[in-house]
C-alpha positions as CSV (number, residue, x, y, z in Angstrom):
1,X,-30.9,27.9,17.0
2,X,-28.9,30.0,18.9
3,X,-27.6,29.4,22.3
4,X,-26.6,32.3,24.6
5,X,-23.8,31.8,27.2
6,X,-24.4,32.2,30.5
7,X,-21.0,32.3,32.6
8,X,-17.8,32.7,30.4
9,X,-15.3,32.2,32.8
10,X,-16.9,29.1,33.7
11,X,-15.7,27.6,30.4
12,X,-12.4,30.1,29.8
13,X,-11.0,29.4,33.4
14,X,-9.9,25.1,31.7
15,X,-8.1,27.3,28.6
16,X,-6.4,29.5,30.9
17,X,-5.1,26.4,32.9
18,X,-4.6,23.7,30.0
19,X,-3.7,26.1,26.9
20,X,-2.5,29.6,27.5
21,X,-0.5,28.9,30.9
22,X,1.6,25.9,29.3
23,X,1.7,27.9,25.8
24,X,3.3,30.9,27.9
25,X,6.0,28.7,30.2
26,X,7.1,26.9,27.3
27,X,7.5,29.7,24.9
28,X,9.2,31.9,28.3
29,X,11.5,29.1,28.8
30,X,12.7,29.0,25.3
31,X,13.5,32.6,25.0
32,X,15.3,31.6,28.7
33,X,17.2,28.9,27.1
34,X,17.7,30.3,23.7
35,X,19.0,33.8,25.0
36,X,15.6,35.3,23.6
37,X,16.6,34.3,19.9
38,X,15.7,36.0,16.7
39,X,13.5,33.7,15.1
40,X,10.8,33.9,19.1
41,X,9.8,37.0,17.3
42,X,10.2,39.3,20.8
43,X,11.0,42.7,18.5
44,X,8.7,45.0,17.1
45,X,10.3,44.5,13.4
46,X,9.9,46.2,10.9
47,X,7.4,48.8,12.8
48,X,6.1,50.2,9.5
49,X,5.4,46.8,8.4
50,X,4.1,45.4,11.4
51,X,1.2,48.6,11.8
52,X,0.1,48.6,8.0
53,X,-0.2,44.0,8.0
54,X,-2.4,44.9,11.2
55,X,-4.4,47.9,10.1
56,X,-5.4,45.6,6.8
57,X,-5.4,42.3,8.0
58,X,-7.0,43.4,11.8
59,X,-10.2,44.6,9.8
60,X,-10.4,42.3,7.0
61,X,-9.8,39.2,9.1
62,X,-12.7,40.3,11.5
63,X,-15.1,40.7,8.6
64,X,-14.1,37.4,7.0
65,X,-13.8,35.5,10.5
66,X,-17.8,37.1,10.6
67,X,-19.2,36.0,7.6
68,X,-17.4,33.0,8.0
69,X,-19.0,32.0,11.6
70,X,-22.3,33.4,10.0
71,X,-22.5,30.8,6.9
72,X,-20.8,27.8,8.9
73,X,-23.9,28.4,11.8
74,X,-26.7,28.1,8.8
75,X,-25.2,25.1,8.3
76,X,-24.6,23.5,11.7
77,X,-27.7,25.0,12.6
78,X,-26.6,26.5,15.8
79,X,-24.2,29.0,17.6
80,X,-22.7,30.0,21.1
81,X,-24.2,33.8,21.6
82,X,-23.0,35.7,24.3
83,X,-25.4,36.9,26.8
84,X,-25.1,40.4,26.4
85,X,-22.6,43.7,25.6
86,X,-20.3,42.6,28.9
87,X,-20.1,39.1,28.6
88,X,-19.3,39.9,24.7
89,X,-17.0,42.5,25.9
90,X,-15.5,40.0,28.9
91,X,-14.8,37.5,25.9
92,X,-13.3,40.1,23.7
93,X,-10.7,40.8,27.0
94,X,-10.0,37.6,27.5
95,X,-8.9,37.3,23.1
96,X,-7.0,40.1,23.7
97,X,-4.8,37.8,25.9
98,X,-5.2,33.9,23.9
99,X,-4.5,36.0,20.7
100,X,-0.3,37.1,21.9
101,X,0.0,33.6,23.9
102,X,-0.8,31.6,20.7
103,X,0.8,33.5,18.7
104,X,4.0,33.4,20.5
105,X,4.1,29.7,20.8
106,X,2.9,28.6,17.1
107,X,4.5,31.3,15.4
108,X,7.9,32.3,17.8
109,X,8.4,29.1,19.3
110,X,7.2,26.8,16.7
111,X,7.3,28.5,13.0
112,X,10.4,30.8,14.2
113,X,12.2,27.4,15.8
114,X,11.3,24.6,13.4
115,X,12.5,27.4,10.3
116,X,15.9,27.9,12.2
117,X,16.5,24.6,12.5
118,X,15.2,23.1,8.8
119,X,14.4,26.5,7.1
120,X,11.0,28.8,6.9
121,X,8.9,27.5,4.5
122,X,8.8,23.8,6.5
123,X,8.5,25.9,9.5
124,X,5.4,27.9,8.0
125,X,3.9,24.4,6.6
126,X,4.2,22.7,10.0
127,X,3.6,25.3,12.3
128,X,-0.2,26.3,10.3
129,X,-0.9,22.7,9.8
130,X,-0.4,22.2,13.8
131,X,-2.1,25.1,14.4
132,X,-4.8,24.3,12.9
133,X,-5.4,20.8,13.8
134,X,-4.9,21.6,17.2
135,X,-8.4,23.2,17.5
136,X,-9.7,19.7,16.9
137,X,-8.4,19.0,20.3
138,X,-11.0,21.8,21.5
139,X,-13.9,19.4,20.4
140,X,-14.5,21.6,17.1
141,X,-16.3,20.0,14.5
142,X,-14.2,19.9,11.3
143,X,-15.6,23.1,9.3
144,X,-14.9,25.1,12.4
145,X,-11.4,23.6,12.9
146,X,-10.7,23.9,8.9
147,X,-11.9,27.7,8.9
148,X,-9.2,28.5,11.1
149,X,-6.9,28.0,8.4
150,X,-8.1,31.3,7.0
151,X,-6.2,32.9,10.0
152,X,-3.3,30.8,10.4
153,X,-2.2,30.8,6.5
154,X,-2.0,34.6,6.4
155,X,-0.6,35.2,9.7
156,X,2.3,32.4,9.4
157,X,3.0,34.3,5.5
158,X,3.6,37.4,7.9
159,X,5.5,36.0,10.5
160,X,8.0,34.9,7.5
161,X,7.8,37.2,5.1
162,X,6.8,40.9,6.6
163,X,10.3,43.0,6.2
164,X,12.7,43.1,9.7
165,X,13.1,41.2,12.4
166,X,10.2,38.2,13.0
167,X,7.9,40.2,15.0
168,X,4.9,38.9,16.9
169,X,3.3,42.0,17.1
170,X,1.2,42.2,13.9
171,X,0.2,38.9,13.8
172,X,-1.1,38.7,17.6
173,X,-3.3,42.1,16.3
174,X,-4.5,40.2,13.6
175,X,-5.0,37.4,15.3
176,X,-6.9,39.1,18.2
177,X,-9.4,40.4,15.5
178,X,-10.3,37.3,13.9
179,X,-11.0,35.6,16.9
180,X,-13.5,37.9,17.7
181,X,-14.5,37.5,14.6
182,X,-15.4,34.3,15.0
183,X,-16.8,33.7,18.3
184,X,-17.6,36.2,21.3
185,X,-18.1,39.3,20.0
186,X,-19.0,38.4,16.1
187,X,-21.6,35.7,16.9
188,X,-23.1,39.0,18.9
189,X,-23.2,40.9,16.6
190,X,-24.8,38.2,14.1
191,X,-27.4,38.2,16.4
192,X,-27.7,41.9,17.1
193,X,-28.0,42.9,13.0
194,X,-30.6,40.0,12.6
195,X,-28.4,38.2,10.6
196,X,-29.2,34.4,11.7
């Protein structure tokens, strides 16, 4: 069964307010505080780096986030549909923006900062595990909030290990992708090619 969504903004307006506002003033106040250090990712790194990990992953991670959302909806049995090409589109505008904000404060503030202090690879591991389980805060049932995994483990690999400076650049791209991967504009076009 699939359900289409009438008003976006009605349900985006409580994320702007409870997620990506707080995500954004603590992550600003820590590159405040910190003197805008190394490890918040504010650089373009390794440019090079940074556009081939988003020309791959930005792709890939849309068609995996897809196929994903399309075999976890035969099994729940339903999905949230946009109503139509703008409100997919209006979504799509509105990942463009969560994508960076999360991004800067679970990879910059919280992978780059928890690695500084107690080194990278516990900085990856807590950072993608908090990531993750945070989407169970969002009401997600626990295949959704598991398959988000499939984003956070490769873009927390990049944040750490993609040559240069950290860099929050490819990994917001990436991220960007997969979310519309998985809800907005993928669920659309689930519906659109007949596919559930």
């Amino acid at each position: 069964m699939l359900t289409r969504i009438p008003d976006s903004w009605a349900w985006m307006w409580p994320d702007v307010l409870i997620r990506l506002i707080p995500f954004g003033l603590a992550y600003g106040i820590a590159y405040r505080v910190t003197g805008g250090a190394r490890w918040l990712g504010w650089s373009s790194g390794a440019v090079h780096a940074q556009v081939l990990f988003a020309a791959i992953g930005a792709p890939l991670l849309f068609a995996a986030a897809v196929a994903v959302q399309g075999a976890l909806t035969r099994r729940r049995g339903a999905l949230r549909v946009p109503s139509g090409p703008a409100d997919s589109g209006f979504q799509a505008a509105f990942y463009l923006a969560n994508g960076p904000v999360e991004e800067a404060f679970f990879r910059g503030l919280m992978q780059g900062g928890i690695g500084a202090l107690w080194g990278a690879p516990l900085g990856f591991l807590i950072a993608t595990a908090v990531y993750v389980l945070y989407h169970r805060l969002g009401a997600w049932d626990w295949p959704d909030t598991l398959a988000t995994a499939l984003l956070g483990i490769p873009v927390g690999l990049a944040y750490w290990l993609l040559p240069g400076a950290p860099s929050l650049v490819g990994v917001s791209i990436v991220h960007v992708a997969a979310t519309c991967g998985f809800l907005g504009p993928g669920p659309y076009l689930l519906r659109k090619l007949g596919l559930l």
